[in-house]
C-alpha positions as CSV (number, residue, x, y, z in Angstrom):
1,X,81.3,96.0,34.3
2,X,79.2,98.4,36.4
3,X,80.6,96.7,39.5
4,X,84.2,97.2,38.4
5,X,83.6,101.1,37.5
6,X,82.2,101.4,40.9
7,X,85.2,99.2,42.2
8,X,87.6,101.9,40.3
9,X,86.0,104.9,41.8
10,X,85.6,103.9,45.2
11,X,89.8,103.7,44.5
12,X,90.2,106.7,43.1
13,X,88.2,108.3,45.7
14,X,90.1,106.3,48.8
15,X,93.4,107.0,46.9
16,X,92.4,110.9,46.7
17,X,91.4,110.7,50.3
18,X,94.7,109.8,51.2
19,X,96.6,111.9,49.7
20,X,94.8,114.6,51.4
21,X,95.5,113.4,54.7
22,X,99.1,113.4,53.7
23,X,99.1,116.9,52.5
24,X,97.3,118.3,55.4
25,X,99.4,116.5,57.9
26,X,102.8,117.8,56.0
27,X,100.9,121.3,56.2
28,X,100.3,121.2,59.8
29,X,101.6,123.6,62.2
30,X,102.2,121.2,65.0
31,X,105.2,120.1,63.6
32,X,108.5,120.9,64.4
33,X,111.7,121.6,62.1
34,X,114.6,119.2,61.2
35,X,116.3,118.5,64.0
36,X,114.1,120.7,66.5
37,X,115.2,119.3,69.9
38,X,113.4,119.6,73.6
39,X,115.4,118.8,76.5
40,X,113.9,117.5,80.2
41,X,116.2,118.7,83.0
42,X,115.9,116.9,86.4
43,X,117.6,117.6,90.0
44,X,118.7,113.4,90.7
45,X,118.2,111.9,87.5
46,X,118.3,108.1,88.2
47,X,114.9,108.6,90.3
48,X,112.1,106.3,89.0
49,X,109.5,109.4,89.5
50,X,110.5,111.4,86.1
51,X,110.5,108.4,83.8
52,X,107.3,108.0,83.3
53,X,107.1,111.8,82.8
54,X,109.7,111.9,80.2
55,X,108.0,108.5,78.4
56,X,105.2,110.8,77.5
57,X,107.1,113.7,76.9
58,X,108.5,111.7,74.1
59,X,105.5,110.6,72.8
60,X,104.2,114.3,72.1
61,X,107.3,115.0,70.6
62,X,107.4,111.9,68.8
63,X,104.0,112.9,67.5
64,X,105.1,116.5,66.3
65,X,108.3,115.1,64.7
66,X,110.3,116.3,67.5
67,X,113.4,115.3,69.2
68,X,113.8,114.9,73.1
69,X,116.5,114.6,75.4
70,X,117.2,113.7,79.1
71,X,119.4,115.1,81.4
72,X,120.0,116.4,85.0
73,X,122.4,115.2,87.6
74,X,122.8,112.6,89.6
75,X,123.4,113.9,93.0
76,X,121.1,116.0,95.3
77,X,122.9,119.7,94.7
78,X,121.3,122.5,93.6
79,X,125.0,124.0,92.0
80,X,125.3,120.7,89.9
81,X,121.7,121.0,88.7
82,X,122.4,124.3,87.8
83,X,125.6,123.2,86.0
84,X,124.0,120.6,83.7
85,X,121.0,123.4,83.1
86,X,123.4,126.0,82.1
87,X,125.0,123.0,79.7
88,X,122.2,122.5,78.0
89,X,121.2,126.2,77.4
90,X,124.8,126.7,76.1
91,X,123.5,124.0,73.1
92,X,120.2,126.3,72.6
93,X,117.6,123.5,72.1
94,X,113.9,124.9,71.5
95,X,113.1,124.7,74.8
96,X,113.0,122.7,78.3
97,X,111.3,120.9,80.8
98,X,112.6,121.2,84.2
99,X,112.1,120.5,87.9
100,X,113.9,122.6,89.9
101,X,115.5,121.7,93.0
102,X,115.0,125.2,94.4
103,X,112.9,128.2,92.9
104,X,115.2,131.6,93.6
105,X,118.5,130.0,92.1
106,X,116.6,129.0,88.8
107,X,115.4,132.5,88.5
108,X,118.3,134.1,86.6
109,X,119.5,131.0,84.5
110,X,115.5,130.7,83.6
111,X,115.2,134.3,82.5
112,X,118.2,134.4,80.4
113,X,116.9,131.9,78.4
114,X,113.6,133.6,77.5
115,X,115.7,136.3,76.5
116,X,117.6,133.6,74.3
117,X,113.9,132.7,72.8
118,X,114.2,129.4,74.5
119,X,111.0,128.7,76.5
120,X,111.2,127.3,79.6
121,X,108.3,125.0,81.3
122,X,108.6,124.1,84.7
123,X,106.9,120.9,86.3
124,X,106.0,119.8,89.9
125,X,108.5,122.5,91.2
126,X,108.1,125.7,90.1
127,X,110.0,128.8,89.9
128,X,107.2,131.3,90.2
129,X,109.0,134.7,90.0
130,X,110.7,133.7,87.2
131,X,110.2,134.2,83.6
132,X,109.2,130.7,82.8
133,X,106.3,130.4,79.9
134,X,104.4,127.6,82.6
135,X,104.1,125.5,85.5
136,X,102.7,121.7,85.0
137,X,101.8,120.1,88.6
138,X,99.2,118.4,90.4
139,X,98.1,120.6,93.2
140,X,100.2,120.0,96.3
141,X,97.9,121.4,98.8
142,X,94.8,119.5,97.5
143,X,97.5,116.3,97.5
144,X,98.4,116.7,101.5
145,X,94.4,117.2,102.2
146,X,93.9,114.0,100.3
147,X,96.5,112.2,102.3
148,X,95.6,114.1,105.7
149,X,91.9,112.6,105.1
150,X,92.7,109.4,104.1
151,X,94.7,108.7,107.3
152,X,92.4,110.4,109.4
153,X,89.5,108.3,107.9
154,X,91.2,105.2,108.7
155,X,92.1,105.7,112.4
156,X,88.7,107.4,113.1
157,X,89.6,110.8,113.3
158,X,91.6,110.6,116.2
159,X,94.8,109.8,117.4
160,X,98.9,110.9,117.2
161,X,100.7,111.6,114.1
162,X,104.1,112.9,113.1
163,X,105.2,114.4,109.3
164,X,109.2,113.7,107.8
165,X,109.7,116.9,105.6
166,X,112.5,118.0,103.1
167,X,112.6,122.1,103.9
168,X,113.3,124.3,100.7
169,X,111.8,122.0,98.4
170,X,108.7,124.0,97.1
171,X,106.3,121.4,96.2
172,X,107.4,119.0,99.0
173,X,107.0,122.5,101.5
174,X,103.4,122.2,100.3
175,X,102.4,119.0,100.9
176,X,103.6,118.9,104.3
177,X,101.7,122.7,105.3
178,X,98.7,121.7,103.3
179,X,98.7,118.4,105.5
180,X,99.2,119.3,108.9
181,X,96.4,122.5,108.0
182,X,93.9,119.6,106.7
183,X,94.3,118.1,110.0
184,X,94.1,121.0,112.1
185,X,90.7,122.5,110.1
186,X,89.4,119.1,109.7
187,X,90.3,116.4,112.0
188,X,91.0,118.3,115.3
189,X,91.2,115.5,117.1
190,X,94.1,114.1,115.1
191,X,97.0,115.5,117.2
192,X,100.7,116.4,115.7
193,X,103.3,115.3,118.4
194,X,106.2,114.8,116.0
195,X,108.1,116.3,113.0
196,X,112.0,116.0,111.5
197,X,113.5,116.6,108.6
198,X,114.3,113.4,106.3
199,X,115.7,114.8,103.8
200,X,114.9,112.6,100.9
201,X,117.4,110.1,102.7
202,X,116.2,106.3,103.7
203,X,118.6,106.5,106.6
204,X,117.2,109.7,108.6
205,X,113.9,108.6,108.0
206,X,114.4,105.3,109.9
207,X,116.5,107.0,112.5
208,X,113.8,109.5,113.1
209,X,110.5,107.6,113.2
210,X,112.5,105.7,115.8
211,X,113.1,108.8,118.0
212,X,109.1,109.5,117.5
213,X,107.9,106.3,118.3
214,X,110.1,105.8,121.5
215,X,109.4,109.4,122.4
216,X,105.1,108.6,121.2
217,X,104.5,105.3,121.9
218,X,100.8,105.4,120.7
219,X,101.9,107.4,117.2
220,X,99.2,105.9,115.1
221,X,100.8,107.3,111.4
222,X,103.3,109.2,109.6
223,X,103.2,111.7,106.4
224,X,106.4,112.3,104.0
225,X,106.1,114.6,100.9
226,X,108.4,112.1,99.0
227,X,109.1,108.3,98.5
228,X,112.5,107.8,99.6
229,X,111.7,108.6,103.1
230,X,109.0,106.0,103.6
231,X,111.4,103.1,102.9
232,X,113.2,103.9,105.7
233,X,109.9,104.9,107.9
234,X,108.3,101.5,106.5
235,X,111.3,99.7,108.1
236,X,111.0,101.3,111.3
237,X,107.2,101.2,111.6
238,X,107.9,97.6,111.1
239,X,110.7,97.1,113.6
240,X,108.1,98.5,116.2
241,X,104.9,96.2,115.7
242,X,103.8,97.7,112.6
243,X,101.2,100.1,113.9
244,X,102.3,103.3,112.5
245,X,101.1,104.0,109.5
246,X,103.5,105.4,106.5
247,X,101.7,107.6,104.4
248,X,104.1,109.5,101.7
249,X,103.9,111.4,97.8
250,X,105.1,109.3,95.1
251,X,106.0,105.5,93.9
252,X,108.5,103.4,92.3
253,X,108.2,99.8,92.5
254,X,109.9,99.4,95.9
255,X,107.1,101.6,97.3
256,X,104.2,99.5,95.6
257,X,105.7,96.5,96.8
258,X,105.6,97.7,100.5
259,X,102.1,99.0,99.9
260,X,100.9,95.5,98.4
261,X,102.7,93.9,101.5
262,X,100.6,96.2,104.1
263,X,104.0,97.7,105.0
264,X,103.3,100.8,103.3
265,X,99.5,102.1,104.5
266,X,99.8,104.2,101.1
267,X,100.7,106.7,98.9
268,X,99.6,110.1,97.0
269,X,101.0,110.0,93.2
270,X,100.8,112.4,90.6
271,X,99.5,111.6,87.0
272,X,103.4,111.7,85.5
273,X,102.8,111.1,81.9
274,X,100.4,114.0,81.9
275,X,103.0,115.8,83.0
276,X,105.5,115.2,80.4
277,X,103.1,114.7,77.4
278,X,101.3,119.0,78.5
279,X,105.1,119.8,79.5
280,X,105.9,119.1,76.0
281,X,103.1,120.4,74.1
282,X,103.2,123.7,75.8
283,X,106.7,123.7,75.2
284,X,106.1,123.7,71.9
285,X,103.5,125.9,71.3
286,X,106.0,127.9,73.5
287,X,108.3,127.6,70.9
288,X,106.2,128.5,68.2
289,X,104.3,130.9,69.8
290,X,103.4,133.1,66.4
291,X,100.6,130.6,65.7
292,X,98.9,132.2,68.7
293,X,97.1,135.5,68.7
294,X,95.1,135.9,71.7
295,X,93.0,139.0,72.6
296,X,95.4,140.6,74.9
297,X,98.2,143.3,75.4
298,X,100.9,140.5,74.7
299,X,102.3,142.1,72.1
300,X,102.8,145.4,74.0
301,X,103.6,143.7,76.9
302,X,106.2,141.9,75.2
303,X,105.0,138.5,76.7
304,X,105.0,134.4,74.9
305,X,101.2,134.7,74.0
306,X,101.2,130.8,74.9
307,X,102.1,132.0,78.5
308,X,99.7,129.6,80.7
309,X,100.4,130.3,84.3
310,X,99.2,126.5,86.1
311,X,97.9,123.5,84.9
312,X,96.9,120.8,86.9
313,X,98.2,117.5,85.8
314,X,96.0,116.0,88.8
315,X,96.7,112.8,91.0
316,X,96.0,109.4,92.1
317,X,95.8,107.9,95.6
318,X,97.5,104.8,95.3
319,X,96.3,101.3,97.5
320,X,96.5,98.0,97.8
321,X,93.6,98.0,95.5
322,X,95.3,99.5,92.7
323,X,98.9,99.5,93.5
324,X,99.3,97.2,90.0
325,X,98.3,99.7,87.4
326,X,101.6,101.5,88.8
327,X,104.9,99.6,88.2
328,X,107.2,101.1,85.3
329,X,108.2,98.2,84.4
330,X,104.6,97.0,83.6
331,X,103.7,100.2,82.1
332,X,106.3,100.4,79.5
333,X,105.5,96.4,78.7
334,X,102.0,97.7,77.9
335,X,103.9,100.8,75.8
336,X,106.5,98.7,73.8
337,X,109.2,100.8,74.8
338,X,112.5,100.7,76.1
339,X,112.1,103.7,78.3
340,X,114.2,106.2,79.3
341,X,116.9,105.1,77.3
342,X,115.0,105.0,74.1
């Protein structure tokens, strides 16, 4: 009998236990309303990069009883990204995530919908002088220094080397300077003889690194801030022997296939579902920014107490070594999901 008392209570006390839990998670603040919904906003939307980003966006929201959505364009225009941001602010969601294409042209769409009380958080581009709430990234500069070093390193600190940029894109601008100044403080003996803008397209990139290696026949390596320009650089370094090594920012499986195959030398990636799982949690407390009262003239100021200027999502270097641990298709496998369309 004494064992079945004890068996009862033990019960009692489990069953009490639990029903605390549930009360203090229906009580919690970090949930949102009925229907609250956050929306991701992207300049090319079918790029492999923000999936992984929006994957974990949807987790935190998942987590907070929150709704998500994904949208952008298709096309490389800064007028149709603006288009399909300006649609989704006409729906007023609780807030969104975006990249945008350029800073200065996000400004006035950004800062109308602050005064709407929709909260904007920006990630790996920013629009600095606007009024969004924050700005997720991985640090661009310290990602081009990082890349600088690790091709320096392998050709012993000497040698020719030529960059592929993509001007007016504000984090891609970054990687590139930050780059070419790592070589210059650093590695002075690592000479630049070359540079062209790609522009995000396979094509000019192939077409260019065959101008520089015809025009630098001992080019030892190539930078680009972005992934789509080292499949055409790969094919091009390989068309001429293979000894110029393309270094870029970014993966998608393509990429990681080139990199396991040597044809790649490799590659700089921010940590994306960082970004989307912070992006959505400041977002949110963004949102519901009266839980926060922080010692500060906020409230004269008239500024989102949650404001948070930078945070630093921070990166990988990606190798042959490691290149696995970075396929989507893998990772969401390892997830149970279905992904972006989820």
């Amino acid at each position: 009998m004494k064992k079945l008392v004890i068996g009862l209570s033990l019960s009692v006390l489990a069953a009490v236990g639990n029903v605390q839990t549930v009360s203090a998670a229906a009580s919690s603040p970090f949930k949102c309303e009925p229907g609250e919904t956050y929306v991701m906003n992207v300049m090319v939307s079918g790029v492999e990069y923000w999936f992984p980003v929006y994957e974990m966006m949807k987790q935190a929201a998942q987590q907070m009883g929150c709704k998500t959505v994904y949208t952008g364009t298709p096309e490389y225009d800064v007028n149709k990204q603006l288009a399909s941001f300006e649609q989704q602010l006409a729906k007023k969601p609780a807030g969104i995530l975006l990249h945008p294409m350029n800073p200065d042209p996000f400004i006035e769409p950004i800062n109308r919908a602050a005064e709407m009380g929709i909260p904007v958080v920006t990630f790996a581009a920013d629009s600095p002088n606007s009024k969004r709430v924050s700005f997720i990234t991985s640090n661009n500069e310290r990602e081009g220094a990082y890349s600088a070093d690790a091709i320096a390193e392998s050709m012993g600190g000497k040698g020719e080397y030529a960059v592929l940029e993509n001007p007016g894109q504000d984090n891609h601008d970054l990687r590139i300077a930050s780059f070419i100044k790592r070589m210059e403080t650093k590695w002075p003996d690592m000479k630049l003889v070359a540079r062209a803008a790609s522009n995000t397209d396979a094509v000019k990139a192939y077409n260019a690194l065959n101008s520089m290696i015809q025009a630098n026949p001992n080019l030892g390596a190539v930078f680009m801030p972005e992934a789509t320009s080292a499949l055409g650089a790969a094919q091009s370094a390989k068309e001429n022997g293979g000894k110029v090594r393309v270094f870029n920012a970014d993966v998608n499986a393509k990429i990681l296939d080139m990199i396991k195959a040597g044809e790649v030398f490799g590659a700089v990636n921010p940590n994306q579902g960082v970004q989307g799982y912070m992006g959505m949690t400041l977002l949110f407390l963004a949102k519901h920014a009266g839980q926060i009262d922080p010692m500060n003239d906020y409230k004269r100021s008239g500024k989102n107490p949650m404001a948070v200027p930078y945070v630093d999502n921070g990166f990988s270097i990606v190798t042959k070594s490691n290149a696995d641990d970075f396929y989507w298709d893998k990772y969401l496998k390892r997830r149970g999901t279905d992904g972006i369309n989820e």
